[in-house]
N, CA and C of each residue as an Amber inpcrd file, in Angstrom:
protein
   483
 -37.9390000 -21.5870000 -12.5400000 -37.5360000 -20.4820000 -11.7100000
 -36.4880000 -19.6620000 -12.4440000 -36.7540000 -18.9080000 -13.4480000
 -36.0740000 -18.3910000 -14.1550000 -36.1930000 -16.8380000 -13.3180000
 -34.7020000 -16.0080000 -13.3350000 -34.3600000 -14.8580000 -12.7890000
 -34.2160000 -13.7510000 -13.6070000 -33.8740000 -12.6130000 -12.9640000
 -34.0650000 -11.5050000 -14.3300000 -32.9910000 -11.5430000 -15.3320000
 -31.8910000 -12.5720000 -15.1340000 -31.0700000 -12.4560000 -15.9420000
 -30.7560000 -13.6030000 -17.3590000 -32.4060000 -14.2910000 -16.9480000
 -32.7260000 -15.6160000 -17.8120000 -32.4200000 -16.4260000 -17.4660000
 -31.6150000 -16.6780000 -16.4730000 -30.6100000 -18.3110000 -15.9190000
 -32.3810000 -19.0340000 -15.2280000 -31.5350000 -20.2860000 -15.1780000
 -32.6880000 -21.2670000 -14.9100000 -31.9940000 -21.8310000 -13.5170000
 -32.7280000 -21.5470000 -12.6800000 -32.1850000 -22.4380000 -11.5460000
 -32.6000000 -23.7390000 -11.4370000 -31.0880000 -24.5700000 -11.4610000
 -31.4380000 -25.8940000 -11.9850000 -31.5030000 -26.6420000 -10.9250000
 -30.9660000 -26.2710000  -9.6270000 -30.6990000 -26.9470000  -8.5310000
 -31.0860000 -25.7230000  -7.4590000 -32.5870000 -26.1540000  -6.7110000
 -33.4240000 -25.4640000  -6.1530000 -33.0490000 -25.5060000  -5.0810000
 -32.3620000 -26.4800000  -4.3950000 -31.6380000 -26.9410000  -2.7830000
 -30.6350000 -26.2590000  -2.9800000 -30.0280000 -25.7360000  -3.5850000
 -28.9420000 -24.9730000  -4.2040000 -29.1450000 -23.3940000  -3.9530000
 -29.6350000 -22.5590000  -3.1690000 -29.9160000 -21.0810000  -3.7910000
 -29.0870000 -20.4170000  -4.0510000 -27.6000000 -20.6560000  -3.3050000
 -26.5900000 -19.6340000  -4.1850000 -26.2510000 -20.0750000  -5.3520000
 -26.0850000 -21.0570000  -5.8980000 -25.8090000 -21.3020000  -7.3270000
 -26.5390000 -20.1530000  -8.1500000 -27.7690000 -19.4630000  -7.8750000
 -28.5300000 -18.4940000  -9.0920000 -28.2000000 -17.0790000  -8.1880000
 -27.3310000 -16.5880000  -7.4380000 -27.3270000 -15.3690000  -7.1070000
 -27.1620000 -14.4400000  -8.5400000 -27.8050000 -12.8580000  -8.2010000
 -27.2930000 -12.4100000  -9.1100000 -25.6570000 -11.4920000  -9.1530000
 -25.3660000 -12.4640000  -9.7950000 -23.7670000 -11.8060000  -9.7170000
 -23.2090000 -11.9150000 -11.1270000 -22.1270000 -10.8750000 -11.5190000
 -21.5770000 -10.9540000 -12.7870000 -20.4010000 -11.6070000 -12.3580000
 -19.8990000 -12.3060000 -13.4040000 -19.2950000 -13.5590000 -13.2530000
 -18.1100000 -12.7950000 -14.6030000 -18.2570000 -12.1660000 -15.1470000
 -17.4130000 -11.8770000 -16.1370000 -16.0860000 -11.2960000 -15.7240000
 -14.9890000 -11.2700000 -16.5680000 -13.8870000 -11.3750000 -16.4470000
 -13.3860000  -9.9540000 -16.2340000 -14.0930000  -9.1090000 -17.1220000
 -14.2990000  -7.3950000 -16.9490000 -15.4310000  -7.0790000 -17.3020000
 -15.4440000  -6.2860000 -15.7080000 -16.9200000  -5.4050000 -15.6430000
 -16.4870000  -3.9640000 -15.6130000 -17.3260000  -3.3110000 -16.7140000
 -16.8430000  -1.8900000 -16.4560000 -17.6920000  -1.4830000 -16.2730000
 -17.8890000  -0.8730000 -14.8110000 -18.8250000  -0.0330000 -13.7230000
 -19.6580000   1.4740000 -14.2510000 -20.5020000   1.1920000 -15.3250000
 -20.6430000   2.3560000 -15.8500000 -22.7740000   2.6790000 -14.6640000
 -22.6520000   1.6640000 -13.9140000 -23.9740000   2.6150000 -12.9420000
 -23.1320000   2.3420000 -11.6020000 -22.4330000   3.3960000 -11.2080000
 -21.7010000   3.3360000  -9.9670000 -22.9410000   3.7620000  -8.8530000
 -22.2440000   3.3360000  -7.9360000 -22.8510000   3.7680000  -6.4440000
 -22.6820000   4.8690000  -5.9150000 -23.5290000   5.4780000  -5.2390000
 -23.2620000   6.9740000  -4.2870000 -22.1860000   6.8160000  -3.7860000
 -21.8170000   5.4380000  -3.0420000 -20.6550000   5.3620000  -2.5170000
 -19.4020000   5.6090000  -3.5130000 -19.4990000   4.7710000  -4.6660000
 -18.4650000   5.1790000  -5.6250000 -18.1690000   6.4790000  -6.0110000
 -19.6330000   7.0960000  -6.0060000 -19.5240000   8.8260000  -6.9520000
 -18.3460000   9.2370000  -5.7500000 -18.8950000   9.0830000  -4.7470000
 -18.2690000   9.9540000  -3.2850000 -16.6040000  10.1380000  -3.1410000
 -16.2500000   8.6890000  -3.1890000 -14.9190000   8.1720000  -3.4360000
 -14.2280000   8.7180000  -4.8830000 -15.4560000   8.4600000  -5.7330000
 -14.6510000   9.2070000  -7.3790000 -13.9420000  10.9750000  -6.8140000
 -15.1490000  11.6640000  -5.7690000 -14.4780000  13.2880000  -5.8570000
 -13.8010000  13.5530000  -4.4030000 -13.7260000  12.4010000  -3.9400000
 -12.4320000  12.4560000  -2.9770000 -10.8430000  12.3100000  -3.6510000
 -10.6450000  11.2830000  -4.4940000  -9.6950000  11.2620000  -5.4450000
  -9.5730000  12.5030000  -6.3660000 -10.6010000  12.7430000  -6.9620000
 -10.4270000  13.9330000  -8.3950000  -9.2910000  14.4740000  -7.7720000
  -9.4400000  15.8160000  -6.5210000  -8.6220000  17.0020000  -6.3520000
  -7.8060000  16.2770000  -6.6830000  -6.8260000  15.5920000  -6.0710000
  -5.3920000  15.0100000  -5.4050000  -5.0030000  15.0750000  -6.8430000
  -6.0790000  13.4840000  -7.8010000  -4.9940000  13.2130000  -8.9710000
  -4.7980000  14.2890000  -9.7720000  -6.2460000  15.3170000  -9.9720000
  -5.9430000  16.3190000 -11.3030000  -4.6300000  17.5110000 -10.0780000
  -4.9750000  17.4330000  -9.6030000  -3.8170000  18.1790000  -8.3590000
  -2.1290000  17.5780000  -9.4530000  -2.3600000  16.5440000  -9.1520000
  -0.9790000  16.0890000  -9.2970000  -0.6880000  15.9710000 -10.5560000
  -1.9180000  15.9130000 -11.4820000  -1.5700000  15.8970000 -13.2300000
  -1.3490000  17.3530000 -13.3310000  -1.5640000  18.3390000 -13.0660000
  -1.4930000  19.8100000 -13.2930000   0.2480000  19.9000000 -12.5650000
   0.6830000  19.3740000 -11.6810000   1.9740000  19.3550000 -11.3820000
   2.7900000  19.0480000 -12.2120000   2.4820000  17.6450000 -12.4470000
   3.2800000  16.7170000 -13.8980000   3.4000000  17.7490000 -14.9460000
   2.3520000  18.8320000 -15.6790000   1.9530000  19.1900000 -16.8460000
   3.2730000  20.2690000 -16.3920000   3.3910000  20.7080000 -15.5100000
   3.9670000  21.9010000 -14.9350000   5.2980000  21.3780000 -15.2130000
   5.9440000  20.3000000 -14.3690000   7.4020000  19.9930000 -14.2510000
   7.7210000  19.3360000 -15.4580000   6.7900000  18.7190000 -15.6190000
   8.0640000  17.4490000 -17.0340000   7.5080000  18.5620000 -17.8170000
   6.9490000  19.1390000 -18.6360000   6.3100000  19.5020000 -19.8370000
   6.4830000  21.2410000 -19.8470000   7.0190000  21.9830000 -18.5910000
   7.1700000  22.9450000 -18.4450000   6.3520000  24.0760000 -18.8570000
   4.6490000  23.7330000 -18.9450000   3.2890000  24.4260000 -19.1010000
   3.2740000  25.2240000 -17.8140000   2.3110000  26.4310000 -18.1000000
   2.0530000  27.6910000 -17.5470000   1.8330000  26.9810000 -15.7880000
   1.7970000  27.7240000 -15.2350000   1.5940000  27.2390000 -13.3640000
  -0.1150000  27.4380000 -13.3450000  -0.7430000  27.5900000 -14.1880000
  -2.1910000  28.0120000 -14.2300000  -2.6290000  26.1380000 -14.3660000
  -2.0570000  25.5520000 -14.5320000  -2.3530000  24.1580000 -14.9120000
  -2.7900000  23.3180000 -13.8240000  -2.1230000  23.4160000 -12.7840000
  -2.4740000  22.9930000 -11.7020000  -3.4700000  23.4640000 -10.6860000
  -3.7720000  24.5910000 -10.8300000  -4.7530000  25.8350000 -10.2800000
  -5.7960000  25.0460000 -11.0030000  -6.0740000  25.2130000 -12.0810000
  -7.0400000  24.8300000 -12.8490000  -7.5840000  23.7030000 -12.5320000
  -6.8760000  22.8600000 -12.9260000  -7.1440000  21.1720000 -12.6220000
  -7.6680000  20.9140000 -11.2240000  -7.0800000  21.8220000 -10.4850000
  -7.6620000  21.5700000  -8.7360000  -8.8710000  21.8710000  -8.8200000
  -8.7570000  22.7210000  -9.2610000 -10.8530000  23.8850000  -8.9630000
 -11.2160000  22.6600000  -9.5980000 -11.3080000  21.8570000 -10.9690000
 -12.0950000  21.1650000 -11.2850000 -12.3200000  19.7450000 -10.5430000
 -10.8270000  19.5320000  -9.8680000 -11.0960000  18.8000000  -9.4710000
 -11.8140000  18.7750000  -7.5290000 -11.7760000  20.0990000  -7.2920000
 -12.3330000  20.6050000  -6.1970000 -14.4110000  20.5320000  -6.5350000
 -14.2250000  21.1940000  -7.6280000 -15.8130000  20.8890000  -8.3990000
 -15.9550000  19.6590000  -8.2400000 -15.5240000  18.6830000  -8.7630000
 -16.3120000  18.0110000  -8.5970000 -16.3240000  16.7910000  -7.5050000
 -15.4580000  17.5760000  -6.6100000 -15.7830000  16.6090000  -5.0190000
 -16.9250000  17.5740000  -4.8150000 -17.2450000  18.2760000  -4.8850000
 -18.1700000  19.2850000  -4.0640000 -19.7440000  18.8470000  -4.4760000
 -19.9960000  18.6980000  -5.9230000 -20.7060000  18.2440000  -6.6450000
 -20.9920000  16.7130000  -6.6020000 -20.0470000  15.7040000  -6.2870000
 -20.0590000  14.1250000  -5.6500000 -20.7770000  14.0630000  -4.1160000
 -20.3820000  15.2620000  -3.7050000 -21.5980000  15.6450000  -2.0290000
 -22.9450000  15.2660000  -2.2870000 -22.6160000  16.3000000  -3.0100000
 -24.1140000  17.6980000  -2.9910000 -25.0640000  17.1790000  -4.0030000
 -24.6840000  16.5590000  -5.1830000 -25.1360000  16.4250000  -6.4540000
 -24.6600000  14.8920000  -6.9820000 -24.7970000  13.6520000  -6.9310000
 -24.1860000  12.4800000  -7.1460000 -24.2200000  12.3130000  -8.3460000
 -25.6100000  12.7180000  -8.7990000 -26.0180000  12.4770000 -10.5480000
 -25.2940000  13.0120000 -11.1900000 -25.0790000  14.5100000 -10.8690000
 -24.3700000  15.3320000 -11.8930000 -22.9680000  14.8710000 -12.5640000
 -21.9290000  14.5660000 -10.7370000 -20.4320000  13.1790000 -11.7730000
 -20.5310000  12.2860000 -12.0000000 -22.0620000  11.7480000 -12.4470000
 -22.0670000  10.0290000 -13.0440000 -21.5260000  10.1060000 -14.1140000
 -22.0140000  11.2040000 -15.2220000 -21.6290000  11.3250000 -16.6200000
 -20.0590000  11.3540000 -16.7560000 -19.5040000  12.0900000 -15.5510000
 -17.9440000  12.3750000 -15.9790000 -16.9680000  11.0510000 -15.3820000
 -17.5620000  10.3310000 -14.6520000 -17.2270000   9.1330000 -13.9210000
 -17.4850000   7.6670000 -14.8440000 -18.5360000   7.8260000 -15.6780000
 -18.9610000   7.0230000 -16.7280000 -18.0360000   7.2390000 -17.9790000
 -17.4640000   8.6980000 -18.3600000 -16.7890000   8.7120000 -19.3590000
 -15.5040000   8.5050000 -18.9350000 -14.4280000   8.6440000 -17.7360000
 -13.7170000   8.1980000 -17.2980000 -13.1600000   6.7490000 -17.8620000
 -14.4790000   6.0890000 -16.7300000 -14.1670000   4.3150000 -17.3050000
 -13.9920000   4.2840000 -18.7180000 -14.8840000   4.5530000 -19.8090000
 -15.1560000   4.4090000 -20.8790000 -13.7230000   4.7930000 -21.7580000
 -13.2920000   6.0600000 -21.1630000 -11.7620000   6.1180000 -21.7890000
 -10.8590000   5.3020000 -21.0430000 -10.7610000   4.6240000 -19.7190000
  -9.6730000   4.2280000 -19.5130000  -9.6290000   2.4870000 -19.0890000
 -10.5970000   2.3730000 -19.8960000 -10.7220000   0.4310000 -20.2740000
  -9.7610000   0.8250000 -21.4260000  -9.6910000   1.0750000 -22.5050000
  -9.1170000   0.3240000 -23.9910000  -7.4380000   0.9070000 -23.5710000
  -7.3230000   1.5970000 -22.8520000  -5.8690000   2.2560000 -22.2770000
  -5.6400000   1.1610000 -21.0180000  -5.9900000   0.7130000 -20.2100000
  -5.8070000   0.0060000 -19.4390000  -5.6150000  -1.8070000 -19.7800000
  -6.4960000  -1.5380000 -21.1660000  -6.4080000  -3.2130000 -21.6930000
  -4.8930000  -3.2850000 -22.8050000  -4.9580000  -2.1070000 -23.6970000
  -3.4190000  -2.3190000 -24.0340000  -2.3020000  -2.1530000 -23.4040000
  -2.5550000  -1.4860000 -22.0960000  -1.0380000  -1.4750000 -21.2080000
  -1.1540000  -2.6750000 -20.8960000  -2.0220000  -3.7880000 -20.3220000
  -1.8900000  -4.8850000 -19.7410000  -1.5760000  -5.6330000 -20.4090000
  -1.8310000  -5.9160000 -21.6760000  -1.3500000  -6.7880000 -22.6680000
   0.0320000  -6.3640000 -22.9860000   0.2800000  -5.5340000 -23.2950000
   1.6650000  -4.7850000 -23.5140000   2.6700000  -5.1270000 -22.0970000
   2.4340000  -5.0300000 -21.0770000   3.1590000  -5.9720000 -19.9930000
   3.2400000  -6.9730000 -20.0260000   2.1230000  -7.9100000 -19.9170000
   2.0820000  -9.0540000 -20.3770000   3.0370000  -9.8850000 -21.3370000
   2.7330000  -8.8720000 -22.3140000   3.8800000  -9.6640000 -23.5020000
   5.4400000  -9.5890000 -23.2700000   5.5420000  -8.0250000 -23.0060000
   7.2700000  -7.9390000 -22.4810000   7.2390000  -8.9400000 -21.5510000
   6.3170000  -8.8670000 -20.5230000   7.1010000 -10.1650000 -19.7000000
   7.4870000 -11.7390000 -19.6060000   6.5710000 -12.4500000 -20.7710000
   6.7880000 -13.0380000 -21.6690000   7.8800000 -13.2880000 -22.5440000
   8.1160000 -12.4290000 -23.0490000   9.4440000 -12.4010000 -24.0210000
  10.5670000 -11.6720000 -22.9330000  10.6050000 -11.4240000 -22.5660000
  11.8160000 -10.8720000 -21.5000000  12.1640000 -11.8270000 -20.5830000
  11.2910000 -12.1520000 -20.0150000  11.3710000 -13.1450000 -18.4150000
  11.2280000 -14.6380000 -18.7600000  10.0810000 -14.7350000 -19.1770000
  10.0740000 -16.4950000 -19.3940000  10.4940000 -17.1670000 -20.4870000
  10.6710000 -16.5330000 -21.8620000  11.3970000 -17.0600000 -22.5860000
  12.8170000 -17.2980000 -22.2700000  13.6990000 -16.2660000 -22.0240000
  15.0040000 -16.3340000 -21.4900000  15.0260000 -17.6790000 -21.0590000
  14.1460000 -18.1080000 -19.6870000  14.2780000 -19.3420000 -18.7830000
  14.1010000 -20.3590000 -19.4350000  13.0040000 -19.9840000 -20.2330000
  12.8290000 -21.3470000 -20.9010000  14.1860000 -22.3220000 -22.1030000
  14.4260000 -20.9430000 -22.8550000  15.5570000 -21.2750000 -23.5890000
  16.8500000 -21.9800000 -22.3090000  17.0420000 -21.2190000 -21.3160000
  17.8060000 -21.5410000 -20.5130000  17.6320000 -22.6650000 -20.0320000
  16.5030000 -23.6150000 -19.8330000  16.5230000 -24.4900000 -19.3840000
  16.3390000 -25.6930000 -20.6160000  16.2880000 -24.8600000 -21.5420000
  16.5310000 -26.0930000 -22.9480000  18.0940000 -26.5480000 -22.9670000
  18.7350000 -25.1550000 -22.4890000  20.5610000 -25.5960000 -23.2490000
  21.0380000 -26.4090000 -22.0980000  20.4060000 -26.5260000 -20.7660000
  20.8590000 -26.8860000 -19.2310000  20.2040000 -28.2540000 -19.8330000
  18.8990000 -28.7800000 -20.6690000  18.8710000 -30.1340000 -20.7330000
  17.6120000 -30.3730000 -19.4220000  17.4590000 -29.4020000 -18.4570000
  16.2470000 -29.7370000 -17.9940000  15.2070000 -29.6040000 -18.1420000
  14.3340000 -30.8610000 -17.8580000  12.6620000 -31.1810000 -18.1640000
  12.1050000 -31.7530000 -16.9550000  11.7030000 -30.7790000 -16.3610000
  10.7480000 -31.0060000 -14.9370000   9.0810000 -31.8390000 -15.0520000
   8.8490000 -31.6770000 -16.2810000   8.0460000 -32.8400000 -16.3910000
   7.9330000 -33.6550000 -17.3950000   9.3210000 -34.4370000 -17.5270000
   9.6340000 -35.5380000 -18.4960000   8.9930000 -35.7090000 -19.0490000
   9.0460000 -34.5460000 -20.1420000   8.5490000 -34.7150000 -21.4480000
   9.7000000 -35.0610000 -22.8970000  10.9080000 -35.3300000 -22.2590000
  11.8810000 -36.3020000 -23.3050000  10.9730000 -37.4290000 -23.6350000
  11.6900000 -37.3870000 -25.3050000  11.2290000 -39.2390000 -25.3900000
  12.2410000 -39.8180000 -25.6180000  11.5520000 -41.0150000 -25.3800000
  12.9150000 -42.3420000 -24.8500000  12.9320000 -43.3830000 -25.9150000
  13.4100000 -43.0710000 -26.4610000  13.3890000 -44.9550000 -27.2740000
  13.2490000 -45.8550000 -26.7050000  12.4380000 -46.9120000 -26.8790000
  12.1310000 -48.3380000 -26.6420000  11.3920000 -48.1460000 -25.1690000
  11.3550000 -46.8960000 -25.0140000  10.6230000 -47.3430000 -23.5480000
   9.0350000 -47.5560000 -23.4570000   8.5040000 -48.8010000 -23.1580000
   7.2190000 -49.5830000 -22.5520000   6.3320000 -48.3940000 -22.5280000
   6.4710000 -47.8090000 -21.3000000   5.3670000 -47.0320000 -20.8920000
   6.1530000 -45.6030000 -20.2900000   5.0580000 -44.4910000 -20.0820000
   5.3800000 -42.9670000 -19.6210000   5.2450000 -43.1170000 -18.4200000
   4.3900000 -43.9770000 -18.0490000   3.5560000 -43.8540000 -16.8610000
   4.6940000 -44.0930000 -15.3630000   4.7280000 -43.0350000 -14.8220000
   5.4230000 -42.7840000 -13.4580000   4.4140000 -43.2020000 -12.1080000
   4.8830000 -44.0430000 -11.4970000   4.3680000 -44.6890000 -10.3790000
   4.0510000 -43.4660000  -8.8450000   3.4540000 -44.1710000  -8.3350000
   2.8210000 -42.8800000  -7.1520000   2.4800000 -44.2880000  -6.1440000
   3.5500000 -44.0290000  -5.2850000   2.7850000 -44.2950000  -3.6430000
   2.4580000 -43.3560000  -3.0800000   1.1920000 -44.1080000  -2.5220000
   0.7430000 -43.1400000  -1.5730000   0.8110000 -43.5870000   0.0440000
   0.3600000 -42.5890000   0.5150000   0.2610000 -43.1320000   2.2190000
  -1.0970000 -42.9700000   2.9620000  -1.7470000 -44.5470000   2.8440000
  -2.5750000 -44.4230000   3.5810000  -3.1530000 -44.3020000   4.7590000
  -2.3870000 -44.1470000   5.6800000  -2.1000000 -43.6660000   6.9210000
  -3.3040000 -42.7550000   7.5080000  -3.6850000 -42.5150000   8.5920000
  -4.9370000 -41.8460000   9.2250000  -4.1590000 -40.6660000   9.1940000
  -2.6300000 -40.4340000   9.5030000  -2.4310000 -39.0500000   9.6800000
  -1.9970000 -38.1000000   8.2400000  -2.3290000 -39.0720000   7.7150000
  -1.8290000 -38.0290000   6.2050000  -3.3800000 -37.3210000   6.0260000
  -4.5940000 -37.8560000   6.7660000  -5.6340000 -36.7300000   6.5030000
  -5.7090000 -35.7890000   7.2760000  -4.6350000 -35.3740000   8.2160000
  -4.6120000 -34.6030000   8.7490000  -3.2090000 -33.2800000   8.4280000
  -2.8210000 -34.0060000   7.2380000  -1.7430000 -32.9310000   6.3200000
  -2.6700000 -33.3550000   5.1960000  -3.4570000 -32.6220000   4.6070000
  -3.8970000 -32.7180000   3.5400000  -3.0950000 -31.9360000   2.1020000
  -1.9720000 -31.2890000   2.6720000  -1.4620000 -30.4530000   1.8730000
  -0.3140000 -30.5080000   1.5530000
């Protein structure tokens, strides 16, 4: 029972195990939905609205910037109506520019926060001498192994947590 995506359904009593679903870590949506196009030119005005503002105040460009950017971005809500096909292409190149911009800002956070936030602690908790999971070693000591009672009790299955 092989599916269109080659998987073998191995466990037939099983049917969601073979749904088709992408399972990957990043999917970049380059065959959007009508629903998506729709939503893409409800957003356009506002953001190119507000990038033609930005261009205006921080950067002190002509007031034609924001005029501009609206109509286009007025186009192409109008055209996300009327015409869905027509902003696939500009909705497809979108994603396409703003994965490799979106993957180095995230890594680029990532790392500052890393070296900013958890190293600090960590060093900090080297000079403090604490090890929350006794990973010191001990001379002469037998064994690592830390003991665990438990409670077998009927009502501990009813705090499972």
């Amino acid at each position: 029972m092989s599916s269109s995506t080659g998987s073998i359904n191995i466990s037939p009593a099983s049917s969601w195990i073979d749904k088709e679903q992408n399972m990957a870590m990043i999917h970049l949506d380059l065959n959007p939905t009508p629903r998506k196009i729709r939503e893409f030119g409800i957003v356009s005005p506002i953001m190119l609205g507000l990038i033609g503002l930005l261009l205006v105040w921080r950067f002190g460009l002509s007031p034609a910037w924001p005029v501009s950017l609206g109509a286009v971005g007025v186009a192409l809500f109008i055209l996300s109506r009327v015409a869905p096909a027509c902003v696939r292409p500009v909705y497809q190149g979108l994603v396409l520019v703003g994965f490799p911009i979106g993957w180095v800002v995230s890594h680029v956070v990532m790392t500052l926060f890393f070296f900013a936030v958890l190293t600090p602690i960590a060093l900090l908790f080297r000079l403090v001498g604490r090890d929350v999971l006794s990973r010191k070693w001990e001379d002469g000591c037998k064994s690592y192994w830390t003991e665990y009672s438990r409670d077998d009790s009927v009502q501990r299955y009813f705090r499972q947590f």
